[in-house]
C-alpha positions in Angstrom: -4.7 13.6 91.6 -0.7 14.5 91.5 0.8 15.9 88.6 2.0 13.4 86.7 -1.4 12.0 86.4 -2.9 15.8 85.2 -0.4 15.6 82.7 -1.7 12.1 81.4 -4.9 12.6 81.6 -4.1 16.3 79.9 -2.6 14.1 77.0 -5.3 11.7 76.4 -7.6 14.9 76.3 -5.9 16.3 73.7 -4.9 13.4 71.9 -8.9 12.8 71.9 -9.3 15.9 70.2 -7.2 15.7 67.7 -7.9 12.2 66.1 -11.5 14.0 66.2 -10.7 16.9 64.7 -8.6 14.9 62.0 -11.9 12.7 61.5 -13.8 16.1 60.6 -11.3 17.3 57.9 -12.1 16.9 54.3 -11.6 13.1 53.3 -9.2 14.2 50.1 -6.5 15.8 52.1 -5.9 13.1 53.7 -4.8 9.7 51.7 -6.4 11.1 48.4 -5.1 12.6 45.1 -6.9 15.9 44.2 -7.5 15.6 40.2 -8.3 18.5 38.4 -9.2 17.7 34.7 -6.0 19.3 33.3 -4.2 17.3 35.3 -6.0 14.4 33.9 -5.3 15.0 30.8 -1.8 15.3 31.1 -1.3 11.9 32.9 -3.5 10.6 30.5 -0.9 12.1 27.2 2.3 11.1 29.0 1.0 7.3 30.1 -0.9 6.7 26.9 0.6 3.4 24.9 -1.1 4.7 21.9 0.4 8.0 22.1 4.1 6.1 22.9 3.3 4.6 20.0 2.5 7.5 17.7 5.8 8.3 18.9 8.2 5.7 17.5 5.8 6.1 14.6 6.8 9.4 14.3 10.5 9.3 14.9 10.3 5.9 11.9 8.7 8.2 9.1 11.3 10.8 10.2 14.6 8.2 9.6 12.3 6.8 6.3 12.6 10.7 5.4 16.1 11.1 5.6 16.9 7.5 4.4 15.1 8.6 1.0 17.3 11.9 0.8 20.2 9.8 0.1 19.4 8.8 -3.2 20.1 11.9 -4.6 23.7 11.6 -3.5 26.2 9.0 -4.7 27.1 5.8 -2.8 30.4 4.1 -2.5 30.5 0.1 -2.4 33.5 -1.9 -2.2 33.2 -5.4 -3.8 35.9 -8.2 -3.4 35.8 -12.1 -4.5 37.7 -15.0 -4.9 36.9 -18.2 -7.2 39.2 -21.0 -7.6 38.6 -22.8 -11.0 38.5 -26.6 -11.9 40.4 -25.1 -15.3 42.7 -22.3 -16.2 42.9 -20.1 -19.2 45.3 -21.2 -21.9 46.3 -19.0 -24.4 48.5 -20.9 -26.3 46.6 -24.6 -28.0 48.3 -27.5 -27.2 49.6 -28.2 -31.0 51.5 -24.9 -29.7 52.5 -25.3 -26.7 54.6 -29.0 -27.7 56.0 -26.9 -30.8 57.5 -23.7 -29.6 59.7 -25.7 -26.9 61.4 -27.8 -30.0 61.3 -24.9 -32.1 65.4 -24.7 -32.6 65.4 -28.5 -32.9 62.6 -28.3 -35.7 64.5 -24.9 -37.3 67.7 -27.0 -37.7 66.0 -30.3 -38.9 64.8 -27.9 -41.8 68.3 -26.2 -42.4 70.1 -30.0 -42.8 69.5 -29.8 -46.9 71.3 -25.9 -46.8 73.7 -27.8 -44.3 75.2 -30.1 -46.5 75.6 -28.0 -49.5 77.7 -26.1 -46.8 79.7 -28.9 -46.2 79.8 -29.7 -50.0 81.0 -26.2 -51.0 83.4 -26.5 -47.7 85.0 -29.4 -49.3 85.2 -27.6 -53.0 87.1 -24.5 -51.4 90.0 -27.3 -49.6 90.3 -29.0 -52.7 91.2 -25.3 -55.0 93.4 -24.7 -51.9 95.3 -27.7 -52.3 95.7 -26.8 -56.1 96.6 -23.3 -54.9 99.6 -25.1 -53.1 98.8 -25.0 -49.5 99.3 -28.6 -48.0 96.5 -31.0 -48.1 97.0 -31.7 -44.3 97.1 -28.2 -43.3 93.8 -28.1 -45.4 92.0 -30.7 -44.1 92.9 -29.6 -40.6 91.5 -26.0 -41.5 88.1 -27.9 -43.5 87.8 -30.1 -40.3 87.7 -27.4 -38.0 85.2 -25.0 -40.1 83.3 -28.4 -39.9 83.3 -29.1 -36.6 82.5 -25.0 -35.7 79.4 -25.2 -38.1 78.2 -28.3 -36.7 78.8 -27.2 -32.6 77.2 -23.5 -33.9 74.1 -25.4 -35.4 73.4 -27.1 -32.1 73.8 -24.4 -29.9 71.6 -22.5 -31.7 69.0 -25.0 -31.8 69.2 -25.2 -28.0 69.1 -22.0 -27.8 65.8 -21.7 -29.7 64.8 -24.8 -27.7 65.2 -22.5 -25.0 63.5 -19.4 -26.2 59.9 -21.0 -27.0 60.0 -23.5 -23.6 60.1 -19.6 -21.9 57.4 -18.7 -24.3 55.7 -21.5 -23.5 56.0 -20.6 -19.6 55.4 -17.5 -20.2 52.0 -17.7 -21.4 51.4 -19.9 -18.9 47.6 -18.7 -16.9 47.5 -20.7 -14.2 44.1 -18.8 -13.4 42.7 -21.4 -11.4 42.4 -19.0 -8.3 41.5 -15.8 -9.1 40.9 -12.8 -6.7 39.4 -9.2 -7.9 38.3 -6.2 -6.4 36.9 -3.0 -6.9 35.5 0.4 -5.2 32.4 1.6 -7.2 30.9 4.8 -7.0 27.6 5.7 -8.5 25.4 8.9 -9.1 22.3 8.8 -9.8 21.3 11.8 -13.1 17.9 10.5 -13.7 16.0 7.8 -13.0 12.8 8.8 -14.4 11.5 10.7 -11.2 11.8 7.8 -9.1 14.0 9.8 -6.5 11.9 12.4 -6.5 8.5 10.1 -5.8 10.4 8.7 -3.6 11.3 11.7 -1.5 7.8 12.9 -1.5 6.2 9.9 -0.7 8.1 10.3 2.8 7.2 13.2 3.0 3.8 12.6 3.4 4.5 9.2 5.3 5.8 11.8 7.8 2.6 14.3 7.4 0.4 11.0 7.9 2.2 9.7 11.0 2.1 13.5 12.8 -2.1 13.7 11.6 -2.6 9.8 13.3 -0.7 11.5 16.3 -2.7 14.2 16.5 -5.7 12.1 15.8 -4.8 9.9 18.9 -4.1 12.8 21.2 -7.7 13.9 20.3 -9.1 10.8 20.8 -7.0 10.5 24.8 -8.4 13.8 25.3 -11.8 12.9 24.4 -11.9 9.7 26.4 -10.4 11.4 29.6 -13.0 14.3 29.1 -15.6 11.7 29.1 -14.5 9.6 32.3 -13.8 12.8 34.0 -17.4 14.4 33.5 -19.2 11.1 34.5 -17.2 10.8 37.7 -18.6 14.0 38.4 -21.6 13.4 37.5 -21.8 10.7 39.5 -20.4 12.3 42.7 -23.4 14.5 42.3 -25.9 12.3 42.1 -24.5 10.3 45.0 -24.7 13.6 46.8 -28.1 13.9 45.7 -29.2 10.7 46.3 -27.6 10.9 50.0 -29.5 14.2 50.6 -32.6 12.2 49.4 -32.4 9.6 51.6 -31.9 12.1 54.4 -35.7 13.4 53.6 -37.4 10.2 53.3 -35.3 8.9 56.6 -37.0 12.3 58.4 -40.4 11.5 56.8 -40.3 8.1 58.2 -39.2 8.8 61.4 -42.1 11.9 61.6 -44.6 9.3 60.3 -43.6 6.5 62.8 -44.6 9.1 65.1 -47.7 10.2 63.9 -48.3 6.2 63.9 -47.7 6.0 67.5 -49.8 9.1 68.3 -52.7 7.4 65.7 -52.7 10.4 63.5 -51.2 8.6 60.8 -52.1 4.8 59.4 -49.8 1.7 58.7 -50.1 2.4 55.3 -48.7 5.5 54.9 -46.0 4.1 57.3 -45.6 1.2 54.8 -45.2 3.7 51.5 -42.8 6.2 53.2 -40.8 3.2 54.1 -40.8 1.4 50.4 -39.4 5.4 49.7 -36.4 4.6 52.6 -35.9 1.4 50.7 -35.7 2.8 47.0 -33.8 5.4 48.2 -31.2 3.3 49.8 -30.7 1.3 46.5 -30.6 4.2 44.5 -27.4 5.7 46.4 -26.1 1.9 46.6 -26.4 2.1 42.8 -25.1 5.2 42.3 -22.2 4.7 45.1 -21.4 0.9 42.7 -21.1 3.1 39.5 -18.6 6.1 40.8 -16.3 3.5 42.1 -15.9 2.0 38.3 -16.0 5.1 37.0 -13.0 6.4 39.1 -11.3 2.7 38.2 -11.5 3.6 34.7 -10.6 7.4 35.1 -7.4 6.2 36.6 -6.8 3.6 34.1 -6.8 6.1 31.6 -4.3 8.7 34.1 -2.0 5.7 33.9 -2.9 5.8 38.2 -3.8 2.2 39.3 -7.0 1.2 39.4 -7.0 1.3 43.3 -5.7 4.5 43.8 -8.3 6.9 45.7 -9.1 10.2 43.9 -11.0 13.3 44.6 -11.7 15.7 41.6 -11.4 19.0 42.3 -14.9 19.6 40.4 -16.9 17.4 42.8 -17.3 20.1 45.2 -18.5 22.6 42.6 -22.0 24.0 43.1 -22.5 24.3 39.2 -21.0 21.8 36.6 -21.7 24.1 34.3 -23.4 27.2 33.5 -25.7 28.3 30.3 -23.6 29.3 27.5 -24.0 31.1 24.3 -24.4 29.0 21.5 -21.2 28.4 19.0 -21.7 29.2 15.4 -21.0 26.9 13.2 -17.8 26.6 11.4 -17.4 23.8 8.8 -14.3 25.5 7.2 -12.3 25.0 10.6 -12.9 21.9 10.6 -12.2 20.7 7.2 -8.9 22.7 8.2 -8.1 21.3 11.7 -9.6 17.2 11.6 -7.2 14.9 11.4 -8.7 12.8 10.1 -8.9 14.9 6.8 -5.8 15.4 6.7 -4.9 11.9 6.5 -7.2 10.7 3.7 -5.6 13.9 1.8 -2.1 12.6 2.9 -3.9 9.2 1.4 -4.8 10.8 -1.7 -1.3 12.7 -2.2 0.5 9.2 -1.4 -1.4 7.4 -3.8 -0.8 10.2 -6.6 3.5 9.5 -6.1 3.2 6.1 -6.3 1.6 6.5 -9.8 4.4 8.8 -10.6 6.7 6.0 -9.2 5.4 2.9 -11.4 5.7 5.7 -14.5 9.1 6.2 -14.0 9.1 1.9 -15.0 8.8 2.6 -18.5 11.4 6.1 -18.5 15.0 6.0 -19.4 17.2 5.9 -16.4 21.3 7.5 -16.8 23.5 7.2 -13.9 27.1 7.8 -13.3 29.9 5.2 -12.6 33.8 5.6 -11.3 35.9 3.2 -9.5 38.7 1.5 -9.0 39.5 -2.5 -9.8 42.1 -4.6 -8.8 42.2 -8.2 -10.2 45.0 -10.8 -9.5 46.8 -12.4 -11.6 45.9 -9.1 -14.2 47.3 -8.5 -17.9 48.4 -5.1 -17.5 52.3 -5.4 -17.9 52.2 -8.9 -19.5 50.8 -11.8 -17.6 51.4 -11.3 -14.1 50.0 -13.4 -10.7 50.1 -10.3 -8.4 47.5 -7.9 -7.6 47.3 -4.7 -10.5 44.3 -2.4 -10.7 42.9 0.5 -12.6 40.6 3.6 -12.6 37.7 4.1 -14.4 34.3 6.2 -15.0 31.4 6.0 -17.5 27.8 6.5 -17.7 25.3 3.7 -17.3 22.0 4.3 -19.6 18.9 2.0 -18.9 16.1 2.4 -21.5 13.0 -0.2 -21.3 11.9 -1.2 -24.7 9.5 -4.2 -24.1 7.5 -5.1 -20.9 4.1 -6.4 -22.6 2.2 -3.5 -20.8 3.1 -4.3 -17.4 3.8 -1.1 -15.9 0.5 0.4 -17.6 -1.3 -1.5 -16.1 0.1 -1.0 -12.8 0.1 3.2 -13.6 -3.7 2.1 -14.3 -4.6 0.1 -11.0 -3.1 3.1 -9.3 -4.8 6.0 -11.0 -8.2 3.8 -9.8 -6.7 3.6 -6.2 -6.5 7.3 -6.0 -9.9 7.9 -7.4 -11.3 5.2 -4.5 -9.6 7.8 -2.1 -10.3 10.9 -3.4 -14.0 10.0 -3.2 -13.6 8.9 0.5 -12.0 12.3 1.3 -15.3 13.6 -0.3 -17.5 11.4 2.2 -15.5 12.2 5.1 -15.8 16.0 4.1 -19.6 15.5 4.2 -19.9 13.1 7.3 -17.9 15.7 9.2 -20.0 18.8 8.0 -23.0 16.9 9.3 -21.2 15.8 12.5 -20.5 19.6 12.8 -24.0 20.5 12.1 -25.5 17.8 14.8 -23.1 18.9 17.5 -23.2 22.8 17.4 -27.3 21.8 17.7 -26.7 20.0 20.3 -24.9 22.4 22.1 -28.1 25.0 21.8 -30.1 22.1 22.9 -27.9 21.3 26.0 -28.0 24.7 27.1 -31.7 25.1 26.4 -32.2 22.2 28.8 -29.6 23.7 31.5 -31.7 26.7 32.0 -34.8 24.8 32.1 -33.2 22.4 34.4 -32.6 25.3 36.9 -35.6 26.9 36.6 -37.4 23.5 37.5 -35.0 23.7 40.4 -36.7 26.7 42.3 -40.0 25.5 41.5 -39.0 21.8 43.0 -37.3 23.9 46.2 -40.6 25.9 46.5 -43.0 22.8 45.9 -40.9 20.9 48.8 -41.1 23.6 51.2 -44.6 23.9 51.0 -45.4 20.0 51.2 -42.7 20.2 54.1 -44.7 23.2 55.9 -48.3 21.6 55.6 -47.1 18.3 56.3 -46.1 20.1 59.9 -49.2 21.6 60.4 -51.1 18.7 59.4 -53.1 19.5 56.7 -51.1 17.7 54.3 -50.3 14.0 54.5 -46.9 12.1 53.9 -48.4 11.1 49.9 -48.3 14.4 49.1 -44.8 15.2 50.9 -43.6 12.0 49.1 -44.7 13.4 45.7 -42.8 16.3 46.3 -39.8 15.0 47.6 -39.9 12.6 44.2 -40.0 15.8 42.2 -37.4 17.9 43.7 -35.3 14.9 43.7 -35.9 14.8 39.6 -35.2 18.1 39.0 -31.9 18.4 40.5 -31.1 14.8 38.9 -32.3 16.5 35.5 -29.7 19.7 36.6 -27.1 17.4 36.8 -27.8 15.8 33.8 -28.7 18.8 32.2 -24.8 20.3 33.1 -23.0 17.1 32.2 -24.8 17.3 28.8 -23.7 20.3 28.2 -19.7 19.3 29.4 -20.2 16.7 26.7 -21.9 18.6 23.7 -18.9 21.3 24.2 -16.3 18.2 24.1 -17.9 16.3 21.4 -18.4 19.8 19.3 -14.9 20.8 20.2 -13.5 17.3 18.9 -15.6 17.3 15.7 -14.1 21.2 15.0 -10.7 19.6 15.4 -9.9 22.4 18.1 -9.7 19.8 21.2 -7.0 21.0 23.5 
């Protein structure tokens, strides 16, 4: 063999070696996530929908909160409109308006009597001037001209008039068939009967209620992933168990096929150890069915998927758990730390506000105005189409007088829904006392069965190795070594059992303290 070919058959060698020694290492180092249950649990909180959702619940109570401090501070609004009009506003009637533009017309029509006594008397004075001496054609001239003056002065001044009521007349003239306003009101609130002030509180606890449901729900994912994450171990166990199990009948069989062969042993024993072998088989088939949905639903609840292969870091633990002392029981703690309770008090204190709420219906309610309007055409300097605008403040007083009872009865149907809640805070006070009373028992009774359990465990070890010793020397037959192969393999399923009990009395007593972390 040359060199070259050493060195490949060197490789193989070692290549050999290694894909064996890779088949001997532990299966979860290779291809599998090692869980431990705090690591569960945190998967579980940051993938939980319900707990996204308790979330945005959360941060929408908060934003309610802050929306209901506003009312105590004033808002601004700006208001504009148009409206065009089939009609416009006359202020002058129409007897008026067909009078004032013939006003100088209708003035000197009611002067002609005074203006021909004028003339008259104009006519007198030449004639005593002609007696005076002065010419009667230099008088007549002068009397024509004084004549013609008053007549041309009369008509001037009735055009004039004319004149002055036509520009009345326009004057006064609306033409409000489009109009336009605006204005930029402020208001503050002074009191409004304690509606603000309901108001505010009721968020207050909408907020308080939103954080208890939260809390409730992370209770509840930590309970759930508790749960899934005990019972996978559990069931690890007992596939464990149930593998070592079949192990011993396998070995039983096989001896008793022997002792068939050498005639020391009949069929029918052969027959029984191997309905064992056949029980045994289903048992781990069973058990092997069940930790595969129990892992699917442990990783459904990480947020993993369903597929995902998973080792637990307590699989491999000798003892699930150990014998503890038992809790004393604490009601007050939990009527202090549930949830729950504080919800149907955050019921109770909500239900109190709204009464306070419909009561402020029948209070008086003041507020403060200011602003500024515009309005176009506007009648500040005369009649004028062009936008003009003012400032002004006042108070704005609301007092209800009549409502036909309406808002006592409302105050009334309230009042009853807060005694409906304040008696299911009572029976939620009681049902969790109890709760608390059943599970700290149940905690002494878990780890009275745990140390019973373990005690069985030494006597099933010491029954088997007995049975085991005989059964080589013959003097005891499979039956027997059958019986106590079925009893050791009970106790240590009653161990198991035993321990996860106790896992779950200290999650289900730790859940109904309120204390789950």
């Amino acid at each position: 063999m040359n060199k070259e070919t050493r060195r490949t058959a060197g490789g193989v060698t070692v290549g050999a070696l290694t894909l064996c020694l890779l088949a001997l290492l532990p299966l979860p180092a290779w291809g599998q996530r090692l869980l431990t249950l705090d690591s569960c649990r945190a998967m579980a909180l940051r993938n939980n929908k319900q707990m996204r959702v308790a979330a945005v619940k959360q941060d929408v109570a908060a934003n309610v909160r802050k929306a209901a401090r506003t009312k105590y501070l004033p808002h601004v609004s700006a208001v504009g409109t148009y409206e065009h009009t089939s009609r416009e506003v006359s202020l002058l009637n129409e007897t008026q308006k067909s009078t004032l533009p013939n006003m100088g017309t209708g003035t000197m029509a009611a002067l002609q009597p005074h203006m021909e006594g004028v003339g008259q008397a104009l006519q007198q004075l030449g004639g005593t001037f002609v007696k005076l001496g002065i010419p009667a054609s230099d008088v007549q001239q002068m009397m024509g001209g004084m004549q013609t003056q008053l007549t041309d002065g009369s008509k001037a001044l009735a055009a004039q008039l004319n004149g002055i009521g036509q520009n009345i007349v326009d004057a006064l003239h609306t033409d409000t068939r489009n109009l336009w306003a605006g204005s930029i009101l402020l208001t503050q609130p002074v009191f409004m009967g304690g509606a603000i002030v309901a108001m505010n509180k009721m968020a207050d606890i909408g907020e308080q209620m939103t954080e208890n449901s939260a809390e409730a729900r992370r209770q509840a994912t930590l309970y759930n992933i508790d749960h899934a994450y005990w019972q996978v171990v559990s069931l690890t166990h007992k596939k464990k168990l149930a593998e070592s199990y079949l192990e011993l009948v396998k070995k039983l069989d096989s001896d008793v096929a022997k002792m068939i062969e050498e005639g020391v042993a009949t069929k029918s024993e052969g027959l029984s150890v191997s309905v064992k072998v056949n029980e045994a088989e289903m048992a781990l088939t069973q058990v092997d069915d069940g930790l595969v949905l129990s892992k699917m639903l442990l990783c459904q609840l990480c947020g993993l998927n369903v597929n995902e292969q998973i080792t637990l870091a307590d699989e491999e633990s000798e003892n699930i758990a150990v014998v503890q002392l038992t809790p004393q029981l604490d009601v007050e703690m939990a009527v202090q730390n549930r949830p729950e309770l504080k919800m149907l008090q955050n019921t109770v204190d909500l239900s109190r506000q709204t009464t306070n709420l419909l009561k402020a219906g029948n209070l008086p309610q003041l507020a403060l105005t200011g602003g500024y309007a515009v309005s176009n055409p506007n009648t500040f300097n005369g009649f004028q189409k062009k936008f003009g605008g003012f400032w002004h403040v006042g108070l704005l007083l609301r007092v209800p007088i009549w409502n036909w009872g309406d808002v006592k009865y409302k105050v009334r149907a309230s009042k009853g829904a807060t005694a409906i809640a304040g008696l299911e805070l009572e029976e939620a006070r009681e049902m969790i006392e109890l709760q608390v009373n059943q599970n700290t028992f149940r905690v002494g009774e878990a780890n009275k069965k745990l140390a019973m359990a373990q005690a069985n465990i030494a006597r099933a070890d010491e029954n088997l190795r007995t049975a085991n010793l005989g059964f080589s020397e013959g003097v005891i037959s499979s039956t027997v070594v059958l019986e106590a192969q079925t009893s050791w393999l009970q106790a240590q399923s009653q161990k198991i059992d035993a321990e996860i009990d106790v896992k779950f009395s200290q999650v289900e007593l730790q859940k109904s303290l309120g204390t789950l972390e």
